[in-house]
LODOBA-538379 format. One record per residue (C-alpha): x, y, z; residue in three letters. Coordinates in pm, whole numbers. Last residue first. Example, Ala and Ser with C-alpha at 12.3 -4.5 7.8 and 13.67 -1.06 7.14 Angstrom:
2
NODE  1367  -106  714  Ser
NODE  1230  -450  780  Ala
END
This chain:
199
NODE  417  4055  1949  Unk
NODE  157  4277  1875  Unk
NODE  -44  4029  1646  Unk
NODE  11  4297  1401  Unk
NODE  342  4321  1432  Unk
NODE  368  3938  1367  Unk
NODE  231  3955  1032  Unk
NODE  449  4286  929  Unk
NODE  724  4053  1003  Unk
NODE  643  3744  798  Unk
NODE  487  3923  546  Unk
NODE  849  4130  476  Unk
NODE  813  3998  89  Unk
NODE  528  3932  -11  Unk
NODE  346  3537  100  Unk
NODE  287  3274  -156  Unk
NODE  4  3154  -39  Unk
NODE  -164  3002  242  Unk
NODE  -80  3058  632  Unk
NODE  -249  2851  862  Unk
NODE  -294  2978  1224  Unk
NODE  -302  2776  1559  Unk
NODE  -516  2649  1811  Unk
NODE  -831  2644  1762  Unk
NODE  -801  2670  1374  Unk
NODE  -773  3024  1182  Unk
NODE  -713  3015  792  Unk
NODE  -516  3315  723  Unk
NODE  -514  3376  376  Unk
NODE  -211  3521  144  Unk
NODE  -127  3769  -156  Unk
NODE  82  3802  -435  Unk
NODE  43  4044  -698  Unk
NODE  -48  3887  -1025  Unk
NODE  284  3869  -1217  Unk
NODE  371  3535  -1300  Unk
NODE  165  3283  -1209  Unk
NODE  -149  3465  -1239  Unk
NODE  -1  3637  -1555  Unk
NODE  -19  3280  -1703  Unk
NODE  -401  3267  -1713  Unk
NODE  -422  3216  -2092  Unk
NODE  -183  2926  -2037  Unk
NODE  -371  2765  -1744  Unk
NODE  -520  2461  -1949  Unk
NODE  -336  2422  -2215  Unk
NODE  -117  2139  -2054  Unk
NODE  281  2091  -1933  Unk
NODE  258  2505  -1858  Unk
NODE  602  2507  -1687  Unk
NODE  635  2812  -1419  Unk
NODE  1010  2856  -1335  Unk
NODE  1171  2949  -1081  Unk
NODE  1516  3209  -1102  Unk
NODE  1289  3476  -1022  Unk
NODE  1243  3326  -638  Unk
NODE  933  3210  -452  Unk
NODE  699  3181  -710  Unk
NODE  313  3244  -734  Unk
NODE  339  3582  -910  Unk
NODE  616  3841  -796  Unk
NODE  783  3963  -480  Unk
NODE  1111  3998  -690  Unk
NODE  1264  3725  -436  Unk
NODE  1562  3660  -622  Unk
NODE  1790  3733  -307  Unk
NODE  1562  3456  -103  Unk
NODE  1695  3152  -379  Unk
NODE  1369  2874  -386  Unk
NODE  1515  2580  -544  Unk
NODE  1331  2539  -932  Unk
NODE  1027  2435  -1070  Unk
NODE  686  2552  -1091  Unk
NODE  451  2243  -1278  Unk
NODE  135  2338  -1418  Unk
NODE  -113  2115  -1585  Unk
NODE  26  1770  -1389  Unk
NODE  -135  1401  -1487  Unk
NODE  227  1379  -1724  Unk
NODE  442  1493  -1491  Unk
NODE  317  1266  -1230  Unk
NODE  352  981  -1421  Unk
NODE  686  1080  -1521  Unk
NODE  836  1090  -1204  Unk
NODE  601  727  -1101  Unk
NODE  823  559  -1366  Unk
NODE  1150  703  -1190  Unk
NODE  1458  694  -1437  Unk
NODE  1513  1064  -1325  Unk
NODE  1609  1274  -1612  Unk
NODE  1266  1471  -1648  Unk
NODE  1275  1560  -1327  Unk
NODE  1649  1695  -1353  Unk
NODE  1494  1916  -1667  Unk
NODE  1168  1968  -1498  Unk
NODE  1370  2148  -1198  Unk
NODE  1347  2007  -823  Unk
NODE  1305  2206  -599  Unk
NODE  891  2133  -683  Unk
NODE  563  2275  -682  Unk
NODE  266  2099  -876  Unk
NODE  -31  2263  -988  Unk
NODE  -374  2032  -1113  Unk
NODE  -656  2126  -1254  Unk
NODE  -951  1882  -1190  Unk
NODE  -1118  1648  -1452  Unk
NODE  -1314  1465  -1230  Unk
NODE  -1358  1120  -1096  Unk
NODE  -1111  924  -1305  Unk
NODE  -896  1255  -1253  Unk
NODE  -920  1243  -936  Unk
NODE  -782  896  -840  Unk
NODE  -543  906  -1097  Unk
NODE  -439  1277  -928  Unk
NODE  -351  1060  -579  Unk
NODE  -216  745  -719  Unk
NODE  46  972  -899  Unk
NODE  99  1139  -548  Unk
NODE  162  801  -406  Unk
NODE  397  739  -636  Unk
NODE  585  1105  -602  Unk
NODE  625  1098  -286  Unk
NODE  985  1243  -312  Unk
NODE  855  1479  -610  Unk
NODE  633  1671  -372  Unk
NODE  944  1840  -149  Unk
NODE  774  1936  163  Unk
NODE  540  2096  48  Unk
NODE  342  2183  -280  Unk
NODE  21  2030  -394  Unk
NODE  -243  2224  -599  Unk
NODE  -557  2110  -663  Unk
NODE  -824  2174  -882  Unk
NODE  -1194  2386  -902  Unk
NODE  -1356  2289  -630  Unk
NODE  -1705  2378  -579  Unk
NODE  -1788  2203  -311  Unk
NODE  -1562  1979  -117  Unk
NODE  -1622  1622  -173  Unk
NODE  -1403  1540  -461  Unk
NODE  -1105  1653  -244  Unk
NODE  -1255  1415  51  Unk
NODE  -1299  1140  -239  Unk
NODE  -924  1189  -327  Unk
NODE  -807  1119  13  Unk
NODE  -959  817  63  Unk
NODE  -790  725  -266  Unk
NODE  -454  857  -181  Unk
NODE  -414  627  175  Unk
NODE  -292  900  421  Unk
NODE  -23  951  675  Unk
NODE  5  1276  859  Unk
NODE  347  1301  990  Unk
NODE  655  1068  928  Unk
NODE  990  1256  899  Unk
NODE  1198  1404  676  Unk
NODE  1219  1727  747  Unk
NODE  1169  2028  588  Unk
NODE  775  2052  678  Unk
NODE  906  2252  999  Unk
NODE  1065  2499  754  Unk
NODE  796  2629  559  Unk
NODE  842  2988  448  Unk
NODE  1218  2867  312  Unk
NODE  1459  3108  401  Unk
NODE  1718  2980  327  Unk
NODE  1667  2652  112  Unk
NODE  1728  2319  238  Unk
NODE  1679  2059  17  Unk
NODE  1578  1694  25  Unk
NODE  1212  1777  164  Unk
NODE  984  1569  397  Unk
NODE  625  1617  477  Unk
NODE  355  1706  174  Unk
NODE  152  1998  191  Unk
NODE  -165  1982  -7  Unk
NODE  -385  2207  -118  Unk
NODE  -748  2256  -223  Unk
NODE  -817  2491  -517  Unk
NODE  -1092  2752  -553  Unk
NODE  -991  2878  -928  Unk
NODE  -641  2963  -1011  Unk
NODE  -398  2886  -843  Unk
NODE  -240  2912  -547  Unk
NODE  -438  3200  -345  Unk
NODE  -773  3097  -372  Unk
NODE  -809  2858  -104  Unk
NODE  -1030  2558  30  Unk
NODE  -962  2207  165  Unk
NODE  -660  2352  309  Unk
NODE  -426  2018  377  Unk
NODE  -107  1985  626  Unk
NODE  251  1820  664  Unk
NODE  149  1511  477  Unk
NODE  320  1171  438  Unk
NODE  97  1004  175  Unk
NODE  60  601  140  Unk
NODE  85  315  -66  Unk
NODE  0  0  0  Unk
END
């Protein structure tokens, strides 16, 4: 059996992607970028774990979404579960789908990993690349300048400015205990956030 390590799940945002999207943070990452807005998902250890069909029917259950988008964590790692994951929906659906990745489609494309190129090929919109904080140009759904967004279907490419441009902005989703930050958040968010909470 195969199963999902997740860091954490928003069954409803509208901040990566286009569309209402759900999201999914996967645990466990091979790089270690500076600055990286998620570092507790970083490493490699079990959290969440998740069979990808019961999964899919509780992203085919929330109304009115549009796709997913799955980001992490480094995604590509779990990559056979995650290609388990969008079969699943798509047989159901015909969601959008946005992948994030360190990784870039080049070296992706190079891996001798069946369940690589499954993934790539259920994807619409893979961004690439290591996030690098001094090309933070505070721009699109990106991290860094130096990523790259890879339209692998039709479906987004009239939306590309989204991805690219759009000014970036975040939600706040509240839970008892804690706050969930989605998006891709401007630059100085972090500290303007905490400022406002006063401390």
């Amino acid at each position: 059996m195969t199963l999902l390590n997740l860091a954490e799940i928003c069954p409803s945002t509208h901040t990566l992607g286009p569309g209402q999207r759900f999201v999914v943070w996967v645990q466990g990452c091979c790089f270690n970028c500076p600055g990286c807005v998620s570092p507790t998902w970083i490493p490699q250890t079990q959290a969440t774990l998740v069979e990808p069909l019961p999964l899919a029917n509780y992203i085919i259950s929330q109304p009115g979404i549009d796709g997913i988008t799955v980001s992490g964590g480094e995604p590509m790692l779990q990559a056979a579960a995650l290609s388990e994951l969008f079969s699943y929906l798509r047989q159901q659906r015909d969601l959008s789908i946005i992948c994030y990745s360190g990784f870039t489609y080049e070296q992706l494309q190079a891996k001798s990993e069946p369940a690589i190129s499954q993934v790539l090929n259920q994807i619409d919109v893979l961004i690439d690349g290591l996030y690098v904080a001094q090309l933070n140009d505070n721009q699109g759904r990106r991290g860094s300048s130096n990523q790259v967004i890879h339209f692998l279907t039709q479906r987004h490419v009239k939306e590309a400015d989204f991805f690219t441009q759009q000014p970036r902005d975040v939600e706040i989703h509240v839970r008892e205990a804690s706050a969930l930050i989605v998006g891709v958040p401007p630059i100085n968010f972090s500290s303007h956030f905490k400022h406002a909470l006063g401390s």
